[in-house]
C-alpha positions in Angstrom: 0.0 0.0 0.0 2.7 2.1 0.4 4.0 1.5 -3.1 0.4 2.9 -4.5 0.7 6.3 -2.1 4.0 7.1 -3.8 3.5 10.0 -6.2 6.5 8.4 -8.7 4.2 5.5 -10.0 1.7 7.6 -11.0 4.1 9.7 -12.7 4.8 6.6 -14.7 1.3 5.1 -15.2 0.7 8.3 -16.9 3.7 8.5 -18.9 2.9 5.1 -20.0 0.0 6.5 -21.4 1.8 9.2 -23.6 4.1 6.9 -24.9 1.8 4.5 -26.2 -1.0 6.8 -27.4 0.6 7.5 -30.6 1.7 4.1 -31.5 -1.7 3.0 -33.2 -2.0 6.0 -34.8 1.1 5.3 -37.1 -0.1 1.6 -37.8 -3.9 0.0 -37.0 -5.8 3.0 -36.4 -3.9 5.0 -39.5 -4.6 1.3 -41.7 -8.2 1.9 -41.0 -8.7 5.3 -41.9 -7.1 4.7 -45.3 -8.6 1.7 -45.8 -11.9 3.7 -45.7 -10.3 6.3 -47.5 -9.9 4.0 -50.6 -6.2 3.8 -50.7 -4.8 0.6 -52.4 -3.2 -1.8 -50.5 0.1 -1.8 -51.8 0.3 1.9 -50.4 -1.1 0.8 -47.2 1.8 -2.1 -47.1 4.4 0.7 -47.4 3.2 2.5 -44.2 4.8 0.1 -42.4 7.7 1.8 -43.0 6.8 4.5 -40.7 7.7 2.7 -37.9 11.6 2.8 -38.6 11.4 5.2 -35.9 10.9 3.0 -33.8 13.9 0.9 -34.8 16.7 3.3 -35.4 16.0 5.8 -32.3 18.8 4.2 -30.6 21.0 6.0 -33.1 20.1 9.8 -31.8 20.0 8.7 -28.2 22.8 9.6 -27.2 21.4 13.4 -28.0 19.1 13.3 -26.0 21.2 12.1 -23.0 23.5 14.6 -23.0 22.5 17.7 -24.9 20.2 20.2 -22.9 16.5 20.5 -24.1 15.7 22.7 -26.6 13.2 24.0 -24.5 11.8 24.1 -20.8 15.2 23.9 -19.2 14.5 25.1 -16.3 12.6 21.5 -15.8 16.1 19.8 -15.7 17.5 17.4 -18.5 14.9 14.8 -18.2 11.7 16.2 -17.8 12.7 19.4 -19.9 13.2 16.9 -23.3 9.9 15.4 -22.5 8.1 18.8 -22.4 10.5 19.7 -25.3 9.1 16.7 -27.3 5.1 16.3 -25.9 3.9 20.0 -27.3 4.8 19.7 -30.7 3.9 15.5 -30.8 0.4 16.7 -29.9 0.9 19.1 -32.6 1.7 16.5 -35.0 -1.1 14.2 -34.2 -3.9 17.3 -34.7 -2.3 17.5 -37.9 -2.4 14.3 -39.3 -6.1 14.0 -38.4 -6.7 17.2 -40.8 -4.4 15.4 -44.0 -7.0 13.6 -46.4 -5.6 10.0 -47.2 -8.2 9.7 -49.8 -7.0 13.1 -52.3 -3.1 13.4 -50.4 -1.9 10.3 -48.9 1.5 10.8 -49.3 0.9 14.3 -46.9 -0.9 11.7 -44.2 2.3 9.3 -44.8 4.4 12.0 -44.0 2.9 13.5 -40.6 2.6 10.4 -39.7 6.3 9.9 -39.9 7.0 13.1 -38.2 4.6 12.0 -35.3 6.2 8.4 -34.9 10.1 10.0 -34.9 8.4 12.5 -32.2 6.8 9.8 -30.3 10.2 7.3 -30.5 12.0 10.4 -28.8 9.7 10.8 -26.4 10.1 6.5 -25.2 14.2 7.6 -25.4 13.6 10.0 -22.3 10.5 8.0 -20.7 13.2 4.9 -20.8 15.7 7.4 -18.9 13.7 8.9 -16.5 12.0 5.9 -15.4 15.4 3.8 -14.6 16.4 6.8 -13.2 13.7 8.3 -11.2 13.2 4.3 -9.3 15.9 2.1 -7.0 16.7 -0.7 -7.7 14.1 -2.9 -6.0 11.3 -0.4 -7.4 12.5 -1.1 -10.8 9.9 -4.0 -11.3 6.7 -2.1 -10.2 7.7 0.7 -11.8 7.4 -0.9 -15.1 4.5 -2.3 -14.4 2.9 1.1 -13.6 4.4 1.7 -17.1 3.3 -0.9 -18.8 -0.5 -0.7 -17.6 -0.1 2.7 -18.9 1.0 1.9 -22.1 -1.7 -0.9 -22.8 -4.5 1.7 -21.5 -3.6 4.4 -24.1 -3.3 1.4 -27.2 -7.1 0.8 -26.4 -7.7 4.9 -26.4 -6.1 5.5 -29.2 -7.2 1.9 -31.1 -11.1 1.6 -30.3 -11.5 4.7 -28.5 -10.1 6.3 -31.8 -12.1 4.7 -34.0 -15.3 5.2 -32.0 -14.9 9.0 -32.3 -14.7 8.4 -35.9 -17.7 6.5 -35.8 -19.2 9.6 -34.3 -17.8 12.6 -35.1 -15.6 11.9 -37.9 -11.6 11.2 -38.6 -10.4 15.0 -37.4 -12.3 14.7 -34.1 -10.6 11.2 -33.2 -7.3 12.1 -33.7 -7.8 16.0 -31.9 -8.6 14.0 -28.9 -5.6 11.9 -29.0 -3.6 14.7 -29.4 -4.8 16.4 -26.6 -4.9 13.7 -24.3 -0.8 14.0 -24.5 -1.9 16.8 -22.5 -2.0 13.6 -19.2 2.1 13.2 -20.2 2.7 16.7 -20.3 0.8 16.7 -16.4 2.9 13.9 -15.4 6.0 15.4 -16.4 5.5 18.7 -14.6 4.1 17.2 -11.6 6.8 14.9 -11.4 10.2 15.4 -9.7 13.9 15.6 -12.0 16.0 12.8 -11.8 19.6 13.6 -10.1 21.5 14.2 -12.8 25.0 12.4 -13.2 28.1 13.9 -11.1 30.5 14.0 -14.6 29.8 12.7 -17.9 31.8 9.9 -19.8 34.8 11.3 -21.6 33.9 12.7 -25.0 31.9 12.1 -27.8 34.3 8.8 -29.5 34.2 7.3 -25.7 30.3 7.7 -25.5 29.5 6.2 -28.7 32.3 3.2 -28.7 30.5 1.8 -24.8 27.3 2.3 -26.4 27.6 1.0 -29.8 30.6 -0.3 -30.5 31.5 -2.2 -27.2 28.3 -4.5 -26.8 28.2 -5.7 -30.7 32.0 -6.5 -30.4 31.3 -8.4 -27.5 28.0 -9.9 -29.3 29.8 -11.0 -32.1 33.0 -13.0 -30.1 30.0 -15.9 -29.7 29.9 -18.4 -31.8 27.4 -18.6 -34.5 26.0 -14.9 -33.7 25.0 -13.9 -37.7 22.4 -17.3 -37.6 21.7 -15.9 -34.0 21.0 -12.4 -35.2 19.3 -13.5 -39.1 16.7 -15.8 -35.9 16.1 -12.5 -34.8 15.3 -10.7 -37.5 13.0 -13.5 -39.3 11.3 -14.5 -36.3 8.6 -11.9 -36.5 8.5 -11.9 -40.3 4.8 -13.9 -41.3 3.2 -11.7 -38.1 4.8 -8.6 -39.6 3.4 -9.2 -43.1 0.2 -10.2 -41.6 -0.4 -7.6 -39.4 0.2 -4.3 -42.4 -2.6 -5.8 -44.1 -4.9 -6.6 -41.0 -7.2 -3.4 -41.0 -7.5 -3.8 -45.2 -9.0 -6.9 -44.6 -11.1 -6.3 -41.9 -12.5 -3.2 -44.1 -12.8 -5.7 -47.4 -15.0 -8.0 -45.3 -17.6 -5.4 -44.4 -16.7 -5.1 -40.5 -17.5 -1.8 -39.7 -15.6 0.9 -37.1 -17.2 -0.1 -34.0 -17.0 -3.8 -34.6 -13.4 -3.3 -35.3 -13.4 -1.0 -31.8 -15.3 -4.0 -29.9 -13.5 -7.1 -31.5 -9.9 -6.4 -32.5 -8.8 -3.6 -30.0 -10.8 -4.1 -27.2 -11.1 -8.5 -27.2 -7.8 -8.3 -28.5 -5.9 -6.5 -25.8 -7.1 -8.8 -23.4 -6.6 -12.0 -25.3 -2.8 -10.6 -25.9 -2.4 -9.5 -22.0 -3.6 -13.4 -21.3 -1.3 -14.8 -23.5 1.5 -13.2 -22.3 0.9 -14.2 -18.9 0.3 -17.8 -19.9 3.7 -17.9 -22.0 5.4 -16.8 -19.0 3.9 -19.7 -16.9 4.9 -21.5 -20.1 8.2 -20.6 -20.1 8.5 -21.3 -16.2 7.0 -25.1 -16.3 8.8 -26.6 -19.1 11.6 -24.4 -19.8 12.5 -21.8 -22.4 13.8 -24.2 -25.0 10.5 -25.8 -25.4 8.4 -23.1 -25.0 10.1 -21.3 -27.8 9.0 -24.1 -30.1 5.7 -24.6 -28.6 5.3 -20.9 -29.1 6.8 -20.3 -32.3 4.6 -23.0 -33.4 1.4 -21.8 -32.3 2.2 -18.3 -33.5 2.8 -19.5 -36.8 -0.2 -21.7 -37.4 -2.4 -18.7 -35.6 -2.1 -17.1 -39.0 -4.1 -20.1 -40.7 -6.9 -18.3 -38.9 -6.8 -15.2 -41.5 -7.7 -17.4 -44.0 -10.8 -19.0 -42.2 -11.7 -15.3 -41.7 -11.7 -14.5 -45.4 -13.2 -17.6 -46.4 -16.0 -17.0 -44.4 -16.5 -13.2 -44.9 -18.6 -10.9 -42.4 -18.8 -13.5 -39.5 -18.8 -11.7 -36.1 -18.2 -15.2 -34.5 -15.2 -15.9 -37.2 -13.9 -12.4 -36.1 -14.2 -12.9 -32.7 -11.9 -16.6 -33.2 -9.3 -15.5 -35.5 -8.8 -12.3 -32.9 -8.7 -14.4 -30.0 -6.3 -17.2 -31.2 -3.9 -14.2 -33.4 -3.6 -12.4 -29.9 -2.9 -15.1 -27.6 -0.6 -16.8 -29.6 1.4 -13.9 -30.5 1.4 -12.9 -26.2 2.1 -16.3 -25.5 5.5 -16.3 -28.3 6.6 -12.7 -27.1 7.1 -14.0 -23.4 9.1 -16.8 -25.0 11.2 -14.3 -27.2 11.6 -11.6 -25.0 12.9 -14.6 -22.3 15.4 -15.7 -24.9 16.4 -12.0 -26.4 17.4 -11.3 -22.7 19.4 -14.6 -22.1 21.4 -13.7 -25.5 22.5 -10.5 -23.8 26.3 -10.4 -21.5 25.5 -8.7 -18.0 28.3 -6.2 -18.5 26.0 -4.1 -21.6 22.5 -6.1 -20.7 20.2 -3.1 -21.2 22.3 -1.8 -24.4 22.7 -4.9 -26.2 18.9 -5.3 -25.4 18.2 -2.1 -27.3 20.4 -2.9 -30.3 19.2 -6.5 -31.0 15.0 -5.8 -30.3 15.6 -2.5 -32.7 17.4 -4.3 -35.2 15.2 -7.2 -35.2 12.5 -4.2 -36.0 14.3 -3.3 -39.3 13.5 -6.1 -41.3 10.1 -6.5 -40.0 9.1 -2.7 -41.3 11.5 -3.5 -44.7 9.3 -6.9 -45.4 6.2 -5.7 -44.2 6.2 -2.8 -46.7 5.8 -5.1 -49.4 2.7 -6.9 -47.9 0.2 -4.6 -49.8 1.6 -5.6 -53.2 1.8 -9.6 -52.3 -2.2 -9.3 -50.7 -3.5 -7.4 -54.3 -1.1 -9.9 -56.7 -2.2 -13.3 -54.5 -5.6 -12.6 -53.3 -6.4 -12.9 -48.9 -6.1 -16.5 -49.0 -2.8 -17.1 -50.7 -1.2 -14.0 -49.4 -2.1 -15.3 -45.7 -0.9 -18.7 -46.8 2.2 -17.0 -47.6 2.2 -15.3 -44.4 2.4 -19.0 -42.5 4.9 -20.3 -44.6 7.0 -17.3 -44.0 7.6 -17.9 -40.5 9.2 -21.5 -41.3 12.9 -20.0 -42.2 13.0 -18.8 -38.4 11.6 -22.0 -37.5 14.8 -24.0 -38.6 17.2 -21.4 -37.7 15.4 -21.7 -34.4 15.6 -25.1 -34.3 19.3 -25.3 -35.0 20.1 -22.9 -32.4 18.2 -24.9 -30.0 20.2 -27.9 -30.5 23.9 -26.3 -30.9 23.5 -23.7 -28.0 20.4 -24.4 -25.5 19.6 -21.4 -24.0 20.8 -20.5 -20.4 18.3 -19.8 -17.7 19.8 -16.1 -17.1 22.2 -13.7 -18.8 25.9 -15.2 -19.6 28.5 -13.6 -18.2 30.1 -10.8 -19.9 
């Protein structure tokens, strides 16, 4: 009870919030609107490319953590680049709900990129702040408080969004996204600044080689680490192809906003948050080794489940199944994957080589999944989903034969 009286895990529940408001509006909720909009699918693919933000924001970092705000600096470092960033990402997510998709989408694509590289520098300080702002043992509800956060403002900004389109049109939906930044913005003036460090590393070169070069050199002494890091990379792949083309589909079958809203977002958040608990009890009863197969498995057949879907066309009860079986097999893998990213990673750079290997497994995910538009209108739903299953079987065998020639340890290896 005393943990819930502190002030500091509010501060994070609500930043949670602000960092994952935006998120949907650069991939589901955006897919949607230009799905309605009439945009073809191959354009709709190539949004996924808007998330490279996401995956390269480790390389202006290191800005961030040591330049002073542009702004608000009287705040302190931390909560100075988050006020610095918040005003003008609610700026950018007004404006991309007053761009027309249907006459301009390339305008829409582009504000939407501006909003995701706003919204990736904004996770850079939350990141910071809340390691900072937390001992050691508080770490762990910390990021819970985060994480609850985060998984509130995906449904806000999923079906809540798309309700207030339902309503009162596109503009309206994304104006109240954009100003509920404004609960970040609260939280980052009602909260306290970190202590800032007593001397910074030595120079610029010395900065950059611990950050970057340092963990991939030690990475890359293991044995067998390319086959490691192409496992990475693919292991996402049919999921990332599926999931551009998702909202398209939903839209071709005649599901409108709000059964969207009610099915996807709001059944599916749940269904993900129960699969991710259960693939951690997974991973605890019969070990990570297995449950990566069991998992990897189950995520790749889940995708099966798109083609009953578009086989059997505007079927509440089909929509309800393929949701429900997509989600919780993809929470159930993620527990397993996350579990094994972190046992890949040497205790002396665990939180860097962390960031480097989940953001590089990002890039190929965005790079294949901008093509997904162009397979789905050249194959047709139920070849392109077929595709999308058999795409996850190159992972499968490198997962396989990593398995075998290097089980996985049961924490982080030495480094």
């Amino acid at each position: 009870m005393a943990l819930l009286a502190d002030r500091r895990f509010l501060i994070l529940l609500a930043l949670g919030f602000s960092a994952g408001l935006p998120l949907p509006l650069t991939a589901f909720t955006l897919r949607q609107w230009m799905s309605e909009a009439g945009v073809s699918l191959a354009a709709i693919g190539f949004t996924a490319l808007i998330g490279l933000a996401y995956a390269f924001k480790f390389l202006w970092s290191p800005a961030m953590d040591h330049l002073p705000p542009p702004l608000f600096r009287r705040l302190g470092r931390r909560r100075g680049w988050l006020a610095s960033v918040q005003l003008p990402l609610a700026g950018a997510i007004l404006c991309l709900g007053l761009t027309d998709p249907a006459s301009l989408p390339a305008a829409t694509a582009a504000v939407a990129v501006l909003v995701a590289f706003l919204s990736a520098s904004q996770d850079i300080v939350i990141d910071a702040y809340r390691i900072e702002i937390l001992e050691e043992r508080e770490q762990g509800y910390g990021l819970a408080c985060y994480v609850w956060g985060y998984r509130g403002a995906l449904l806000v900004s999923n079906a809540g969004a798309l309700a207030v389109a339902e309503l009162a049109g596109w503009p309206a939906a994304f104006a109240m996204c954009a100003a509920l930044v404004g609960v970040g913005f609260a939280a980052v003036l009602a909260g306290a600044e970190p202590p800032a460090p007593e001397r910074e590393p030595q120079g610029w070169a010395a900065r950059l080689r611990h950050a970057v070069v340092d963990p991939f050199r030690d990475f890359m002494r293991r044995e067998w680490w390319w086959v490691i890091l192409a496992f990475v990379a693919l292991y996402k792949l049919g999921e990332a192809l599926a999931g551009v083309m998702t909202a398209p589909l939903y839209r071709s079958l005649g599901f409108s906003r709000l059964e969207v809203a009610q099915v996807a977002s709001v059944f599916g958040l749940f269904a993900t948050l129960f699969g991710a608990l259960a693939g951690g009890w997974l991973v605890a009863r019969i070990g990570l080794r297995r449950a990566l197969v069991v998992t990897g498995l189950g995520q790749m057949l889940s995708n099966l489940m798109y083609v009953a879907l578009a086989n059997a066309g505007h079927d509440i009860g089909m929509l309800y199944a393929q949701v429900g079986v997509e989600n919780f097999t993809d929470g159930l893998a993620d527990a397993a994957f996350v579990a094994y990213l972190s046992s890949l990673t040497s205790r002396a750079y665990t939180a860097t080589q962390y960031a480097l290997l989940s953001s590089l497994a990002a890039v190929p995910l965005r790079l294949f999944g901008a093509g997904s538009g162009v397979l789905a209108e050249a194959l047709g739903w139920t070849w392109f989903f077929l595709l999308t299953t058999g795409a996850a079987l190159p992972a499968m065998g490198l997962m396989l034969l990593l398995l075998r020639r290097f089980p996985p340890r049961a924490g982080p290896p030495p480094g």
